[in-house]
N, CA, C and O of each residue as an XYZ file, in Angstrom:
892
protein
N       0.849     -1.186      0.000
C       0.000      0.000      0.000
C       0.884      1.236      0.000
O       1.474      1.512      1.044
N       1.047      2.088     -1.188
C       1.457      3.532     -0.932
C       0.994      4.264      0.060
O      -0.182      4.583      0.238
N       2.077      4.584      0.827
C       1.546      5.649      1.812
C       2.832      6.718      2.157
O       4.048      6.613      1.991
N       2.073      7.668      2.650
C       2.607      9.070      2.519
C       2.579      9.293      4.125
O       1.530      9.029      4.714
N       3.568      9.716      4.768
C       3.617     10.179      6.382
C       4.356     11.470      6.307
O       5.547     11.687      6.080
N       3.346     12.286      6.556
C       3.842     13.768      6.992
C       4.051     13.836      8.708
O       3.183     13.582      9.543
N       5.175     14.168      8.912
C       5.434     13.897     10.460
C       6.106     15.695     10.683
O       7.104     16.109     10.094
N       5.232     16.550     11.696
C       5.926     17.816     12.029
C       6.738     17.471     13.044
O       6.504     16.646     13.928
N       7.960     18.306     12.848
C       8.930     18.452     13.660
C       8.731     19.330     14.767
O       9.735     19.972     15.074
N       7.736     19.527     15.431
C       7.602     20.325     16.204
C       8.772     20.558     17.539
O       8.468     21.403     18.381
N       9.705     20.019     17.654
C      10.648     19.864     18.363
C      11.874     21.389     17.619
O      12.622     22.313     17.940
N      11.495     20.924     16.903
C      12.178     22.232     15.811
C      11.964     23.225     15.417
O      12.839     24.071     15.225
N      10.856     23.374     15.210
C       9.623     24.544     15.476
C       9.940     25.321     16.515
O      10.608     26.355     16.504
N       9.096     24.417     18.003
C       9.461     25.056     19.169
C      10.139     26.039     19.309
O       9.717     27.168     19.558
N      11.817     25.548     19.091
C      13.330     25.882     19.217
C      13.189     26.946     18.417
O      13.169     27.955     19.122
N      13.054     27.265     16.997
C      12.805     28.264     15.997
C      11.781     29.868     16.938
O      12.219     30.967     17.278
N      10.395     29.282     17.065
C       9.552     30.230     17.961
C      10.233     30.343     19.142
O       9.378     30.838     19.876
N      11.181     30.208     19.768
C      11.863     30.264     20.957
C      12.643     31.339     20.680
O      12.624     32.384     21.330
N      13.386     31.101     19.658
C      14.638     32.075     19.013
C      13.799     33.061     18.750
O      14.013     34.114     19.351
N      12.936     33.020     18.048
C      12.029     34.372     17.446
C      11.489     35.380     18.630
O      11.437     36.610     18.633
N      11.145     34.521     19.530
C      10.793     35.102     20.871
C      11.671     35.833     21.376
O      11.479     36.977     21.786
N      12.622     35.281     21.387
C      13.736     35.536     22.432
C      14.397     37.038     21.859
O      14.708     38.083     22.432
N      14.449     36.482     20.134
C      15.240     38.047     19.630
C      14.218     39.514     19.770
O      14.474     40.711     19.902
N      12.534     38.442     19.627
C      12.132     39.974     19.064
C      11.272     40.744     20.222
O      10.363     41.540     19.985
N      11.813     40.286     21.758
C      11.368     40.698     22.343
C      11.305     41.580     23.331
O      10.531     41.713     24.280
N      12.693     42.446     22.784
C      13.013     43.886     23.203
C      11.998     44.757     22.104
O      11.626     45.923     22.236
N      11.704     43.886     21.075
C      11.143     45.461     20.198
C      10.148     45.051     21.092
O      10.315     45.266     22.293
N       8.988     44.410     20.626
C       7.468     43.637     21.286
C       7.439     44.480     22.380
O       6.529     45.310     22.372
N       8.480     44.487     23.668
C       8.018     45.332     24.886
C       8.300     46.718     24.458
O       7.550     47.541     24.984
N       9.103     47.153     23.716
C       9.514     48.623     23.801
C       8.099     49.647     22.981
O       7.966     50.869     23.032
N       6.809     48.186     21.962
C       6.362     49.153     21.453
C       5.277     49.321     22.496
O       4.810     50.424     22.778
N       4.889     48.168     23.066
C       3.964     47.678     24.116
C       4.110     49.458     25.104
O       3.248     50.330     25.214
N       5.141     49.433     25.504
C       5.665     50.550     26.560
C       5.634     52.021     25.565
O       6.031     53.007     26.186
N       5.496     52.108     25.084
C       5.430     53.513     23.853
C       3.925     53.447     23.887
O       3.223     54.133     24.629
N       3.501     52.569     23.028
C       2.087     52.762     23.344
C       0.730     53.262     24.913
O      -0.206     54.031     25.133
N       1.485     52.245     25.542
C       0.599     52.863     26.768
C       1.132     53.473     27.587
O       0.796     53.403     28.769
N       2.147     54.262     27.126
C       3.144     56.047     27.728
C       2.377     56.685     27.113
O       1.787     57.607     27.675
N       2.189     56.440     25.998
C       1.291     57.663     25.207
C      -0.095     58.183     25.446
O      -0.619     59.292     25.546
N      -0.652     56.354     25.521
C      -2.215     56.455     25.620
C      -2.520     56.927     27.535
O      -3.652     56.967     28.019
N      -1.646     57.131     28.075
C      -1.809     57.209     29.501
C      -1.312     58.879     29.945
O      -1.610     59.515     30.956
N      -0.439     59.285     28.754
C      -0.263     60.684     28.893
C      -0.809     61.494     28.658
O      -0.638     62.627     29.106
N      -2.044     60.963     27.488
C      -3.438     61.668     26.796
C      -4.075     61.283     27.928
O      -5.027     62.010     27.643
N      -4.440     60.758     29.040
C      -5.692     60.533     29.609
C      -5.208     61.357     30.662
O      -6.210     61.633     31.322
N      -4.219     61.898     31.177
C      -3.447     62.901     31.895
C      -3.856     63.738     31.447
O      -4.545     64.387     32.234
N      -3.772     64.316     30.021
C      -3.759     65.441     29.915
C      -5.271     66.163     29.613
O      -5.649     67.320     29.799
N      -6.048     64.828     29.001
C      -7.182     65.250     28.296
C      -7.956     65.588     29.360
O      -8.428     66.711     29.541
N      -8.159     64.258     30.360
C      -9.007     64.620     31.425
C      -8.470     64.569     33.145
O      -9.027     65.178     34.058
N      -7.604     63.936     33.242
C      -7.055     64.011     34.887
C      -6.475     65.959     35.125
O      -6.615     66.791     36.021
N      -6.122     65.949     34.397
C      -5.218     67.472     34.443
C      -6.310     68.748     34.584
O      -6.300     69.546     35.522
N      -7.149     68.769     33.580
C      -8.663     69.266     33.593
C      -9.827     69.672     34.869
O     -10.498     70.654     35.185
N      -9.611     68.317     35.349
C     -10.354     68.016     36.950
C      -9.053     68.677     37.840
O      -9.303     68.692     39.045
N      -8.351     68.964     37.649
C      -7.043     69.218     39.000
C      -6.996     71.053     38.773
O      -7.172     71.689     39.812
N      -6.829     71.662     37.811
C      -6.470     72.659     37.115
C      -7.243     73.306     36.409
O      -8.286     72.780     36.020
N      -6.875     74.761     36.032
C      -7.183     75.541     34.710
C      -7.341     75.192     33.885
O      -6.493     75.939     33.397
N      -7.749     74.552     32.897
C      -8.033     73.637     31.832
C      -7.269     74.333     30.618
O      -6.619     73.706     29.782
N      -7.496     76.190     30.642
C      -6.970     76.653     29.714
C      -5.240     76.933     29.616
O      -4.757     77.420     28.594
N      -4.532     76.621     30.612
C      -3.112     76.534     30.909
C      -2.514     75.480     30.160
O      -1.633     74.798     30.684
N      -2.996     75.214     28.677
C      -2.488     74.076     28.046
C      -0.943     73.557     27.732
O      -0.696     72.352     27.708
N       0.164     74.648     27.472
C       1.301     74.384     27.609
C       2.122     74.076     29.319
O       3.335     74.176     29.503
N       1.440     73.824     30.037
C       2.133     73.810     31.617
C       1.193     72.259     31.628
O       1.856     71.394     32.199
N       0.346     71.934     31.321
C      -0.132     70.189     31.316
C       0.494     69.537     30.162
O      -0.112     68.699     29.494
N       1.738     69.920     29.907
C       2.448     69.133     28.176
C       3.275     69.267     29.060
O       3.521     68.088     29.313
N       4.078     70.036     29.923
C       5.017     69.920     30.753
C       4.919     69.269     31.881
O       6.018     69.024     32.377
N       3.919     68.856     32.537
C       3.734     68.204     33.691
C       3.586     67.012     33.568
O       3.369     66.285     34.537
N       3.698     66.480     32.051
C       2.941     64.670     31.639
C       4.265     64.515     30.466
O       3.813     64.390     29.328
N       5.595     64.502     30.521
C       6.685     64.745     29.792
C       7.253     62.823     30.059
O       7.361     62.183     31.105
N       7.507     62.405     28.574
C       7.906     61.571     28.833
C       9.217     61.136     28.820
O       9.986     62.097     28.830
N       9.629     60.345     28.806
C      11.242     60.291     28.793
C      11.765     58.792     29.728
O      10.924     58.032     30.207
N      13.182     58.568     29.862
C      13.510     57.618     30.446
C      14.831     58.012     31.731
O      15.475     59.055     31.615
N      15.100     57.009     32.938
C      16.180     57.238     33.105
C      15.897     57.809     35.070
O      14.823     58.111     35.591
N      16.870     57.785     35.524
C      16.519     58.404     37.393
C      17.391     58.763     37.533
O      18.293     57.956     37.313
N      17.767     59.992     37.925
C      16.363     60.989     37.060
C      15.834     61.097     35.850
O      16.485     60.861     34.832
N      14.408     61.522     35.850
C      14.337     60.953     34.437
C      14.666     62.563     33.565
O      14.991     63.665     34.009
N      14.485     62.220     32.594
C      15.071     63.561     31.839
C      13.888     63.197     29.967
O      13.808     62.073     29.470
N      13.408     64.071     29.551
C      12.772     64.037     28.840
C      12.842     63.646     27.388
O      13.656     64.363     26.805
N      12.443     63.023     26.836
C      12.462     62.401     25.141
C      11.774     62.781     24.470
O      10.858     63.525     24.822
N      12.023     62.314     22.974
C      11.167     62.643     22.099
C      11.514     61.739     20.938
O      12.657     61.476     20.563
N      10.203     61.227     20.332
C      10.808     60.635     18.744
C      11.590     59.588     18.697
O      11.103     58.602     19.251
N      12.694     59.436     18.206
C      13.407     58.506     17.585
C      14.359     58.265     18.759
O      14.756     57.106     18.877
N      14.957     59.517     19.991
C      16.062     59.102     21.014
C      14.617     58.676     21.988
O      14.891     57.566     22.444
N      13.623     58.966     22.344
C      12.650     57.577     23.367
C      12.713     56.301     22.549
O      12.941     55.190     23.026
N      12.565     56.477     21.712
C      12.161     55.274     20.530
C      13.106     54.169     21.260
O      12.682     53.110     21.721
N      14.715     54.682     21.290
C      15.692     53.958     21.192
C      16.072     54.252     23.005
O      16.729     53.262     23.326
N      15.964     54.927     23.916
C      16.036     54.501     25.138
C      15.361     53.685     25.807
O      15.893     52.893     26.584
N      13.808     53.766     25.565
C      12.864     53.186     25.424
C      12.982     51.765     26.083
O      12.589     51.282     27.145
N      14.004     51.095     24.526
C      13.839     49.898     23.894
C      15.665     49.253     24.620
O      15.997     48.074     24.492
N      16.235     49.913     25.059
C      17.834     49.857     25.523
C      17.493     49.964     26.817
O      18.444     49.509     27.452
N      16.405     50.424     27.763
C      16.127     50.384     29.113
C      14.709     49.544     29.779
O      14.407     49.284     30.944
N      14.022     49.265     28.470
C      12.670     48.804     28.591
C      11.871     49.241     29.809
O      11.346     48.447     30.588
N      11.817     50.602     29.917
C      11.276     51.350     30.400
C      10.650     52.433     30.193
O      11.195     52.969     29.228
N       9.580     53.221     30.661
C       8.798     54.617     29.963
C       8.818     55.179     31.398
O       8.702     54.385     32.332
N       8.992     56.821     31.692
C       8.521     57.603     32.962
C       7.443     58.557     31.699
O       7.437     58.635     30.470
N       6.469     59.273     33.030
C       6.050     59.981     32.714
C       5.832     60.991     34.342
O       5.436     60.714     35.474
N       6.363     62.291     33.623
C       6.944     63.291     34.852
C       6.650     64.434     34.646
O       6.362     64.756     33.494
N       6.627     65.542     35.848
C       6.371     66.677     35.607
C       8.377     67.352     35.444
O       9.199     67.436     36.356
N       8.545     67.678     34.067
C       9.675     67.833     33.906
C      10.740     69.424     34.814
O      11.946     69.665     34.767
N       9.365     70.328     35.679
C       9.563     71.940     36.221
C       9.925     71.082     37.743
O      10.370     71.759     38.670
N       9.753     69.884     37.901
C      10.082     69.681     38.967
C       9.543     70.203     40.184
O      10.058     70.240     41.302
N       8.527     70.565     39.826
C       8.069     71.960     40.906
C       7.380     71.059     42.199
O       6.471     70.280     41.915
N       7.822     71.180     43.590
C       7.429     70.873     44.520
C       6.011     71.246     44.875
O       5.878     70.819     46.022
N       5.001     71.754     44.541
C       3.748     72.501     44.803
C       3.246     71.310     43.652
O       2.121     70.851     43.845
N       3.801     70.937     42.805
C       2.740     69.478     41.991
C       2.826     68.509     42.957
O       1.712     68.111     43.300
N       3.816     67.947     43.565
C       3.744     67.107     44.153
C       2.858     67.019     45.138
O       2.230     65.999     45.421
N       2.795     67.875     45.583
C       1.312     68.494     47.164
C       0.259     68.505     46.655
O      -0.729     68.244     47.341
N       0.103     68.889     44.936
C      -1.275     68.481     44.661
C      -1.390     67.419     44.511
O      -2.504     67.034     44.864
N      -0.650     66.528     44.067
C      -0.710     65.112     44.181
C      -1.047     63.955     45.394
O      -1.824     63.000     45.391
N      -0.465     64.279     46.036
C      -0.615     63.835     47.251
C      -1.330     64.443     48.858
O      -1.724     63.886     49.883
N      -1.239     65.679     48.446
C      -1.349     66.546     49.792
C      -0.302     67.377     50.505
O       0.900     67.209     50.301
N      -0.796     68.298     51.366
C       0.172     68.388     52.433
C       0.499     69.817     52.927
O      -0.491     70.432     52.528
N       1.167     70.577     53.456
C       1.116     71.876     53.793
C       2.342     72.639     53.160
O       3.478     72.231     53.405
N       2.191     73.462     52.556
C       3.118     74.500     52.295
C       3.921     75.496     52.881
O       3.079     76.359     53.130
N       5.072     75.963     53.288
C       5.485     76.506     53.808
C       6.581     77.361     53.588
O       7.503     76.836     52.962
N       6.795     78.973     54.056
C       7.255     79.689     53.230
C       8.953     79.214     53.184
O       9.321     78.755     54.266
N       9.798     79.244     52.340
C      11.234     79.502     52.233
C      11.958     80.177     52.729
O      12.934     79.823     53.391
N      11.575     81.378     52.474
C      12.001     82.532     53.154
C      10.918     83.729     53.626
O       9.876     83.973     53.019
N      11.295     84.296     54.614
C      10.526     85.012     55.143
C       9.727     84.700     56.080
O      10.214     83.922     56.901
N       8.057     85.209     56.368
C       7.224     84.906     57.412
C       6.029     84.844     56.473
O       5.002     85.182     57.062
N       5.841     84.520     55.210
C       4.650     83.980     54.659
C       4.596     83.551     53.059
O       5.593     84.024     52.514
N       3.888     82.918     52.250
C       4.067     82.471     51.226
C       2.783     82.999     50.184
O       1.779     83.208     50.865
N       2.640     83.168     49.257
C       2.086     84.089     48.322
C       1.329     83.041     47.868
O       1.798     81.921     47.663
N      -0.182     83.438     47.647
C      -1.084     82.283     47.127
C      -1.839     82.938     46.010
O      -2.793     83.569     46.464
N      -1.743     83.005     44.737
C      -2.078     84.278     43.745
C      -3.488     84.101     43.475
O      -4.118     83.044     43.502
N      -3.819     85.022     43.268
C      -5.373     85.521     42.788
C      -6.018     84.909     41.719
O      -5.610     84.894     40.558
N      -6.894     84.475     42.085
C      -7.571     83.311     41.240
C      -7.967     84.272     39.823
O      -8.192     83.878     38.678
N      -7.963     84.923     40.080
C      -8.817     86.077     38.831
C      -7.726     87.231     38.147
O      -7.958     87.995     37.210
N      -6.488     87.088     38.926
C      -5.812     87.895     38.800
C      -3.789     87.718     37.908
O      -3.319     88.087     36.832
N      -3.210     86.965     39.144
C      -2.423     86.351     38.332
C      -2.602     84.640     38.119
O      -2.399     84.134     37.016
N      -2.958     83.919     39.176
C      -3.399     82.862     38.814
C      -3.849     82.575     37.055
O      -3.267     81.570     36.649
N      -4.614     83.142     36.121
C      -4.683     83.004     34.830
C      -3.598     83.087     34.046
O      -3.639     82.653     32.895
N      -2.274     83.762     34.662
C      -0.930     83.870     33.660
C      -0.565     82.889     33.788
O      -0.140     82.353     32.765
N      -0.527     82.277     34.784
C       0.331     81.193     34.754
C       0.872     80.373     33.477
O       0.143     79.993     32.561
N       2.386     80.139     33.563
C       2.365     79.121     32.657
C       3.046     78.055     32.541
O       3.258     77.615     33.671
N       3.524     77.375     31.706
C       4.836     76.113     31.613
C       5.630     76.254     32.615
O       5.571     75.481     33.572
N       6.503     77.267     32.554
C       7.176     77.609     33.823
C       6.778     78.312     35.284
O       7.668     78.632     36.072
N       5.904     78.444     35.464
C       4.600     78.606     36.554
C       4.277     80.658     36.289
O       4.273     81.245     35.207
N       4.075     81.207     37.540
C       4.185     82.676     37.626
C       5.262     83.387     36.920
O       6.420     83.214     37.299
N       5.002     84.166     35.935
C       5.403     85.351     35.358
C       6.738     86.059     36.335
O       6.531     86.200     37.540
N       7.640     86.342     35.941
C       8.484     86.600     37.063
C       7.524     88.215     37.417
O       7.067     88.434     38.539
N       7.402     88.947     36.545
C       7.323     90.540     36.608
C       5.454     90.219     37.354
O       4.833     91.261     37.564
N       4.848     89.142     37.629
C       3.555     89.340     38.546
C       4.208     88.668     40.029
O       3.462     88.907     40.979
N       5.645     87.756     40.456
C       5.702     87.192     41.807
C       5.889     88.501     42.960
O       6.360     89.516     42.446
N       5.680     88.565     43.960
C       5.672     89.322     45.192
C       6.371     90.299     44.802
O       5.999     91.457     44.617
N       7.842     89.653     44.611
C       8.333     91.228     45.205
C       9.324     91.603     44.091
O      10.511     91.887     44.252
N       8.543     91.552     42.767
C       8.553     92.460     41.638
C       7.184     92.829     41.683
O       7.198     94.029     41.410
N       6.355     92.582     41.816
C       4.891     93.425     42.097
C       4.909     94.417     43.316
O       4.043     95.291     43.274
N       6.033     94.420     44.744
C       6.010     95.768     45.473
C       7.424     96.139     45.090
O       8.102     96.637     45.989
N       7.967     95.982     43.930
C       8.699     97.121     43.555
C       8.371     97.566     42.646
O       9.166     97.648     41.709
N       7.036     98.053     42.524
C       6.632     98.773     41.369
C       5.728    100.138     42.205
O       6.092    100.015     43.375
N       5.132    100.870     42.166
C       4.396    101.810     42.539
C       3.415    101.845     42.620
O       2.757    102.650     43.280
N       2.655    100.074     41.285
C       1.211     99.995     41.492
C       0.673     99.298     42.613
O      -0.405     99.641     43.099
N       1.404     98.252     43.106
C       0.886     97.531     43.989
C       1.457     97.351     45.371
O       2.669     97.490     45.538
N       0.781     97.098     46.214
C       0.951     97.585     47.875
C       0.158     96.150     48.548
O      -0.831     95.495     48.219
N       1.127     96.070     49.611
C       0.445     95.576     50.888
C      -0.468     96.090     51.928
O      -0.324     97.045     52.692
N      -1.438     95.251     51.790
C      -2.755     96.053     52.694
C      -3.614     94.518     53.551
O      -3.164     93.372     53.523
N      -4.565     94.847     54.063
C      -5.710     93.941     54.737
C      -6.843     94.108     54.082
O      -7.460     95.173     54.095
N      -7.069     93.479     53.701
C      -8.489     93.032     53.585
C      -9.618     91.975     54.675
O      -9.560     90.758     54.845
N     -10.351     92.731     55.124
C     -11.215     92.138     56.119
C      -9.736     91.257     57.111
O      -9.729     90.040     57.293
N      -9.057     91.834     57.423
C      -8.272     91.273     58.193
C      -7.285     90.114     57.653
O      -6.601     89.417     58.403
N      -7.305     90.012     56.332
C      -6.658     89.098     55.613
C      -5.478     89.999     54.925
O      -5.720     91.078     54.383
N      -4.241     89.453     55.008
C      -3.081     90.150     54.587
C      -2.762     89.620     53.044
O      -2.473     88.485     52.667
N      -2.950     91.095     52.136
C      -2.681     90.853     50.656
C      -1.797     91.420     50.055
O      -1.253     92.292     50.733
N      -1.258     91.249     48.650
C      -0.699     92.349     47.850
C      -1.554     92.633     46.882
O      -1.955     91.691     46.198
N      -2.196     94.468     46.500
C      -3.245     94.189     45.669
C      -2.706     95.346     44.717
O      -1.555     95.715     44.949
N      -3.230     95.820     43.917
C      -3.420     97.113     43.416
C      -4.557     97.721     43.281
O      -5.497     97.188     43.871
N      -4.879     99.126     42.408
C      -6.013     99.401     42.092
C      -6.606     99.275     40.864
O      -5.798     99.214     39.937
N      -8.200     99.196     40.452
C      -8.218     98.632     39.765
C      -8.391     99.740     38.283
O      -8.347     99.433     37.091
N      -8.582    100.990     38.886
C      -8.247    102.562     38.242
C      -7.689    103.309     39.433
O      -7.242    102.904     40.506
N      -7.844    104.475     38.946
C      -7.040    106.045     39.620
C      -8.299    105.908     41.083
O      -7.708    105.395     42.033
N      -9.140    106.090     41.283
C      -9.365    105.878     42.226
C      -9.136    104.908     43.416
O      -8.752    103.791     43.069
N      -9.322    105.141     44.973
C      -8.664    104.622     45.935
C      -9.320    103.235     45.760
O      -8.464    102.354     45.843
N     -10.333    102.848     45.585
C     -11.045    101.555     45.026
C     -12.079    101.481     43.959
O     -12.630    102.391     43.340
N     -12.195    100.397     43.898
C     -11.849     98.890     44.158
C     -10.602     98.852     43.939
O     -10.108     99.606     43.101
N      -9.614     97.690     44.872
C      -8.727     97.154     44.352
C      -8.795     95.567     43.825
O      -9.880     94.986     43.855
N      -7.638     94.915     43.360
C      -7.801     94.213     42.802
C      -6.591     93.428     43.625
O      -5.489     93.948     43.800
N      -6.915     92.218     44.066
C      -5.668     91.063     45.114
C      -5.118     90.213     43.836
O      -5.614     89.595     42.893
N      -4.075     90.463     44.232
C      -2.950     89.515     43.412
C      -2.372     88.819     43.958
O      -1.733     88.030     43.261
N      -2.276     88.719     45.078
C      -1.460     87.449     45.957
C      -2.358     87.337     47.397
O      -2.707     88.472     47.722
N      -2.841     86.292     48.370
C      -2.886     86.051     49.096
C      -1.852     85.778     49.842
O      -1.012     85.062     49.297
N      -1.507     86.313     51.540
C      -0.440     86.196     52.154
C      -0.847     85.588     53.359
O      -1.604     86.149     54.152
N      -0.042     83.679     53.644
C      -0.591     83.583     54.401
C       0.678     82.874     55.042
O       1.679     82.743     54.337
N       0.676     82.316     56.622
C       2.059     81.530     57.114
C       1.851     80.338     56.601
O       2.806     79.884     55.970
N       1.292     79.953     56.641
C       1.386     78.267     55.809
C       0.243     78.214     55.126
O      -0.443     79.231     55.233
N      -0.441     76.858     54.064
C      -1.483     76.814     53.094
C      -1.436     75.411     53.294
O      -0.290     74.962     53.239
N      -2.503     74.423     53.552
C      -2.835     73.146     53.647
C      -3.367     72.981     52.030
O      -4.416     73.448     51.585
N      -2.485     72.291     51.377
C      -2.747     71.690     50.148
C      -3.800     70.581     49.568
O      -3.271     69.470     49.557
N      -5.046     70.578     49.120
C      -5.979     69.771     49.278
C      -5.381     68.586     48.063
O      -5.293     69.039     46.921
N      -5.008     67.234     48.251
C      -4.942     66.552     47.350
C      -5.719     66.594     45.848
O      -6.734     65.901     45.928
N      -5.610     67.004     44.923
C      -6.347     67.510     43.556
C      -6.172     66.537     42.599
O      -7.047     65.837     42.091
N      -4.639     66.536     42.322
C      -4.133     65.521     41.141
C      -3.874     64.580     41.485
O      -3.054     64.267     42.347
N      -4.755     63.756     40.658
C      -4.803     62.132     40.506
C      -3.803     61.714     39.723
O      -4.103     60.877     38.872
N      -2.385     62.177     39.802
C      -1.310     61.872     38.939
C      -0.961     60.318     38.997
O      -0.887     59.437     38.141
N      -0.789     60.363     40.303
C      -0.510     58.371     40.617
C      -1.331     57.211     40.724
O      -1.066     56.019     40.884
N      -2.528     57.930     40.582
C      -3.856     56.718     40.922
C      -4.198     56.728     38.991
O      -4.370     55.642     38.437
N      -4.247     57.871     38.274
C      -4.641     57.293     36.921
C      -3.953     56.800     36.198
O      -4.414     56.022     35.363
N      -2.294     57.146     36.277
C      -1.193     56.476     35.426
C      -1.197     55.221     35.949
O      -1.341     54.442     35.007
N      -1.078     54.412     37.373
C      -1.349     53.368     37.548
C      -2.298     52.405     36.957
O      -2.020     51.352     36.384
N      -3.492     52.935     37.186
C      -4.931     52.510     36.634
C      -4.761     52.357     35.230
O      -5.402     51.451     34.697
N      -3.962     53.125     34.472
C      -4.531     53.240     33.068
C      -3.383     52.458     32.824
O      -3.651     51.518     32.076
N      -2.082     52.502     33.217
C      -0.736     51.524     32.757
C      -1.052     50.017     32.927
O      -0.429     49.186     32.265
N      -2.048     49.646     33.840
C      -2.319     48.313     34.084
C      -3.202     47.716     33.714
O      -3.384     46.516     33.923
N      -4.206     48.768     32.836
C      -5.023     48.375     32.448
C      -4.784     48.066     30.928
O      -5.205     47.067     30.345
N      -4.094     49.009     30.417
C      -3.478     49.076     29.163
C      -2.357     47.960     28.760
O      -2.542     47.058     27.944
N      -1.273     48.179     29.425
C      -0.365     47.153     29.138
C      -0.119     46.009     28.245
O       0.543     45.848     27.220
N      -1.122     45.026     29.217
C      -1.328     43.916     28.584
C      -2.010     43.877     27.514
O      -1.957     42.863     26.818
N      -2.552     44.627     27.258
C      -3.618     44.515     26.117
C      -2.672     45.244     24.680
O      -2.942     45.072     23.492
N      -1.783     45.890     25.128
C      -1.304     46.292     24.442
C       0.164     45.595     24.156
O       0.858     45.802     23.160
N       0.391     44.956     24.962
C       1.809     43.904     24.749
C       1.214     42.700     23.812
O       1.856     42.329     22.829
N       0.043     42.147     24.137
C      -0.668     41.158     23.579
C      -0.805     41.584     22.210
O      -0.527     40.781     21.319
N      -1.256     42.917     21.888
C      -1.206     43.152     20.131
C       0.038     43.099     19.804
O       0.091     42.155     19.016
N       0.905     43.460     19.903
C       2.299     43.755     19.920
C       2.927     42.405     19.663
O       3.192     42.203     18.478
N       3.130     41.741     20.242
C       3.495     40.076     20.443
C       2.788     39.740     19.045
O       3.428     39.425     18.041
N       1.546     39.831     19.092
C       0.798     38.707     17.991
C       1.353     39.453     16.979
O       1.933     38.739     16.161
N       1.390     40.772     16.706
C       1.376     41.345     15.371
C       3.196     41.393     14.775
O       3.624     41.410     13.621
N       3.795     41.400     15.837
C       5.413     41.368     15.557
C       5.556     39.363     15.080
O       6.349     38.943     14.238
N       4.860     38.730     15.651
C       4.993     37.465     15.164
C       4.039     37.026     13.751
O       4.108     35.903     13.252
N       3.419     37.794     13.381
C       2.499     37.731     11.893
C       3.759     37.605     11.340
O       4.149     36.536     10.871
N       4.886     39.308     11.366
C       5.435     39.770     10.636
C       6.860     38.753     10.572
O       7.377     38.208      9.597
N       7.110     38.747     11.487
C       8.125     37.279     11.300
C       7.774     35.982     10.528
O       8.422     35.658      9.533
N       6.756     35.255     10.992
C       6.639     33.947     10.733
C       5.753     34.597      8.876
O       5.595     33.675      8.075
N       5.513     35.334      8.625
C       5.312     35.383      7.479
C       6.459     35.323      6.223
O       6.483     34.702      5.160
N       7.469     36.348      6.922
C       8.378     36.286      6.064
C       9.661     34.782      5.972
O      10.279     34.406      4.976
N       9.714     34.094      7.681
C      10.518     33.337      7.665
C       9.289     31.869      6.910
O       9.871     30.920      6.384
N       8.406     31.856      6.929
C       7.685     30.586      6.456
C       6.734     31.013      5.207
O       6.041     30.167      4.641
């Protein structure tokens, strides 16, 4: 009786998908990790940042959700994340101003002045709106605002301010800084509870495309 026995080598196979694994699986994680840096820095910015903040301060939430690699981390872009990325198999995402007052919104906690006997809390209506990337305007902080002639230290209802006026007459004035000895920081930014949430939620789902679709592209061309 003619007969025909096709017998797979799967022993060989294996070993082959082993190797394939093994090489291609610095890219597989590095895109896995690009991808949900990205998709987790948009959900920072679109809506966690939004709920915490000024919504319209859009260049100072591109600075506060900065990605990059490294401890400290230091910021990337393009083709050098691409390739630290993938050489550290790692992603940060950081507020790059370093500014100690994010961190308190993040977490909480009390503020306290540096120097002097009180710390400047700016006017919601006033300089608070300049703000930007690099926080307060130098020519609106304290004390380039009382070395000018327009603006003065005064009380309000017993509350100590720096204000000006808001014309030539003695009022209305207008508060530009609140002056107080310390400021209890109300936890605001959900910086560590949504990058968590969204990195763990994402991840896998996104390593899993990654994996399958980097192995299409192999086993297509090697078979």
């Amino acid at each position: 009786m003619a007969t025909v026995t096709i017998k797979a080598d799967l022993r060989a196979f294996a070993k082959t998908m082993s190797e394939i694994e093994r090489r291609e699986f610095r890219t597989i994680t590095r895109n896995a990790l690009l991808d949900t840096g990205f998709q987790t820095q948009k959900k920072l910015r679109d809506s966690t940042y939004g709920q915490a903040f000024n919504p319209r301060q859009k260049s100072f939430k591109n600075v506060i959700t900065s990605l990059g690699t490294g401890t400290p981390a230091t910021p990337k872009s393009g083709g050098l994340l691409k390739t630290a990325v993938e050489r550290d198999l790692e992603i940060v995402i950081f507020d790059r101003t370093s500014k100690e007052y994010m961190q308190r919104h993040a977490v909480g906690g009390v503020k306290r002045p540096t120097s002097g006997t009180n710390i400047a809390i700016p006017g919601s209506d006033t300089v608070e709106p300049k703000r930007t990337g690099r926080g307060i305007p130098k020519r609106l902080r304290p004390s380039a605002l009382l070395s000018t002639n327009k603006s003065f230290r005064t009380k309000v209802r017993g509350q100590d301010v720096i204000a000006r006026r808001a014309g030539k007459d003695r009022y209305p004035i207008l508060i530009q800084h609140i002056l107080e000895p310390n400021a209890r920081i109300k936890k605001t930014f959900d910086f560590y509870e949504d990058s968590m949430s969204n990195f763990t939620r994402r991840f896998p789902v996104n390593f899993r495309m990654n994996f399958n679709e980097r192995m299409r592209r192999v086993l297509k061309t090697r078979y």
